[in-house]
Structure formats: structure tokens, C-alpha cells
N, C-alpha and C positions, 0 to 999 in steps of 0.2 A: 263324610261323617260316619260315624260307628254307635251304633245303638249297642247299649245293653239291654239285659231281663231284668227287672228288681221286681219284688214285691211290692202293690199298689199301698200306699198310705194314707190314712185321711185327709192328711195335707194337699194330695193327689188329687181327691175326688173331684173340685174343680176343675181342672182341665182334663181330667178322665170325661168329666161329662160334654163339655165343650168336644173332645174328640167323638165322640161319640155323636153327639149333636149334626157335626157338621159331615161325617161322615156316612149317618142314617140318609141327609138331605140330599147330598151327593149319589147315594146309591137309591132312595125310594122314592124321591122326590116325583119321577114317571111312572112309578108302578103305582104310590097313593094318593099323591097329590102333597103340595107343600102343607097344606093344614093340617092333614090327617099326619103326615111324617112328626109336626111339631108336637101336636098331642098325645103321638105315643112316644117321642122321646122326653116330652113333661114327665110322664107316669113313667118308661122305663127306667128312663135315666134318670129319676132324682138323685141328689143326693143321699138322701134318706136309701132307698134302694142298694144303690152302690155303697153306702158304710154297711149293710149288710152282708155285700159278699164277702166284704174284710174278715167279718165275722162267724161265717158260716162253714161250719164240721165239714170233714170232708170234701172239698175246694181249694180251688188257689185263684188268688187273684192278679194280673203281670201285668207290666208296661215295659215298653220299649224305650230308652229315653238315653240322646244323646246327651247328655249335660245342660242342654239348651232348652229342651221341649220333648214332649212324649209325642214318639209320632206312631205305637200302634199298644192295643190293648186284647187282654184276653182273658176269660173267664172259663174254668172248668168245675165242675166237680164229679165225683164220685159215685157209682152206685153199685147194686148186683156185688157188694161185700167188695168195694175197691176193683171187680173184674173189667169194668166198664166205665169211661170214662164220656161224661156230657158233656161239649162243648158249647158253650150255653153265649161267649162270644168272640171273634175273632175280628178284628178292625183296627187296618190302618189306615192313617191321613190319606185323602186321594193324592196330595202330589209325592204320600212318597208310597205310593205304590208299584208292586213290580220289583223295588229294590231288594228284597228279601229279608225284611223285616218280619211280615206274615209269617215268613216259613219258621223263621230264627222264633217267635214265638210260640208256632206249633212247636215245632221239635222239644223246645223250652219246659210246656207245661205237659206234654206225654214224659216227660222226665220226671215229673213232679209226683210221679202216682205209678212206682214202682211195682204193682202188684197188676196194673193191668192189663189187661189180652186184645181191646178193643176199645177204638176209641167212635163215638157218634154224633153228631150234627144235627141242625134242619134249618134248610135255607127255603126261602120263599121262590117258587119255581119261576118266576119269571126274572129273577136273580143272577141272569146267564152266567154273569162274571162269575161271580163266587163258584156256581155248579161248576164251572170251567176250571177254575182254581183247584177244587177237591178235589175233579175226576184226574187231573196230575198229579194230584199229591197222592192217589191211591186209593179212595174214596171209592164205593160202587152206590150207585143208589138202592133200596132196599124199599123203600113204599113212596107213597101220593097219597094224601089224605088234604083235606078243607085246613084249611090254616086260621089264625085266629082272626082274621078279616073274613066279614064276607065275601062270595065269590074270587078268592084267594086258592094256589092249593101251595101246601108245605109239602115241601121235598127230604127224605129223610136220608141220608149216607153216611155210610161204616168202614169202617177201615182196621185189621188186624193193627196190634201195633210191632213195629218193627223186628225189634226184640223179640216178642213172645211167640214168633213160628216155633 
């Protein structure tokens, strides 16, 4: 199967959230417990939310989606005058992880913000996979700080972006 990139759509936001949903469960479900994971993807992922980043200056909002189904999502935007790009989310379905969906989506939205030198992140440090994933992709990590959970710590990593040596 072959995914593309397109631009999320309203139309979208349902199974953007569904992806999201079951992919937050998948991955925090041991780190917060199933209730807590349900309650913060209630409030992150609404709808409501998600027709926001459609709308929102400075960002792009992506999906991966073979003709059939979207199997990964990503969110960035902009800041420091377009120099610095926030990765604010990256998630593919767990079965199709590994396939290089993820990456074809990284690469995707560092494309989408031609003016910048860096791109940054922050995953929940107890998050292996993912930290494992960045530190391949080029990622270094740059601070530890409390995360939005108590007794949590977020992990913060940066990465030049390719182009801009």
C-alpha cells in the first residue's frame, strides 16, 4: 500500500481523531493509565480543537492516507519569524508502524516551512519508542523539565533541518 501527504480537511477530523485516539491508547495507555489517556484525548483531540489547527497562521496540518484510510498524522507550526519549526504532533496507526509513514511525514511538513533552520519536539520521557525514533532521525535532546502530568518529565529534542547546514 502507498500513502500520500495531503492537507487535513474537515471532512477528516473524524478519523484524524479516531487516529489519534487509538494511537495515544496504544502508546500512554502504561505510562497514564486507560482513563487518564481517555480524558486527555476527550480535550486534545476534539474536534473542535483539531478544526483549529486547519485554521491556524502559521502551521500545517498532514495526513498520510492510502485511498482507504489515514494511517498517520502530523501537526506543525511556526515560530522565532518561521526560523523554528514546533512539532506539536507526529502519529502513526500502531499496525503500521515502522513502515515509513512517520518519516515520509516528517520529511513532508519540514518541507512545508521553507525558511527554517530547526525543527523541535517534546515527548514524554518515559516514551522510549518515540525518543528512539527521533534520536535516528537526528534529534539530540536539549532539556528535562515536569511535563504537563504530575510527576511526568517532558523530554525536549531539536534537530538542524537538513537543508539549512
Amino acid at each position: 500500500m502507498m500513502f500520500f501527504a495531503r492537507t487535513v480537511a474537515k471532512s477528516d477530523l473524524a478519523a484524524v481523531r479516531s487516529l489519534l485516539a487509538e494511537t495515544w491508547h496504544a502508546t500512554y495507555d502504561m505510562i497514564y493509565g486507560p482513563d487518564a489517556v481517555a480524558r486527555i484525548t476527550d480535550e486534545w483531540h476534539s474536534i473542535s480543537v483539531l478544526s483549529r489547527y486547519i485554521e491556524k497562521p502559521q502551521s500545517e496540518f498532514l495526513l498520510a492516507d492510502d485511498g482507504k484510510r489515514i494511517g498517520g498524522v502530523v501537526f506543525a507550526e511556526a515560530i522565532d519569524g518561521g526560523k523554528t519549526i514546533i512539532l506539536r504532533q507526529l502519529y502513526v496507526l500502531p499496525e503500521l508502524q515502522g513502515q515509513g509513514i512517520g518519516t515520509g511525514l516528517l520529511d513532508e511538513i519540514e518541507g512545508c516551512f521553507p525558511d527554517a533552520e530547526r525543527i523541535r519536539l517534546e515527548v514524554e520521557e518515559q516514551n522510549v519508542r518515540a525518543i528512539s525514533y527521533c534520536l535516528a532521525q537526528g534529534f539530540a535532546r536539549v532539556k528535562s523539565e515536569p511535563g504537563p502530568m504530575e510527576g511526568f518529565t517532558t523530554v525536549t529534542l531539536e534537530r538542524p533541518i537538513l537543508w539549512a547546514d
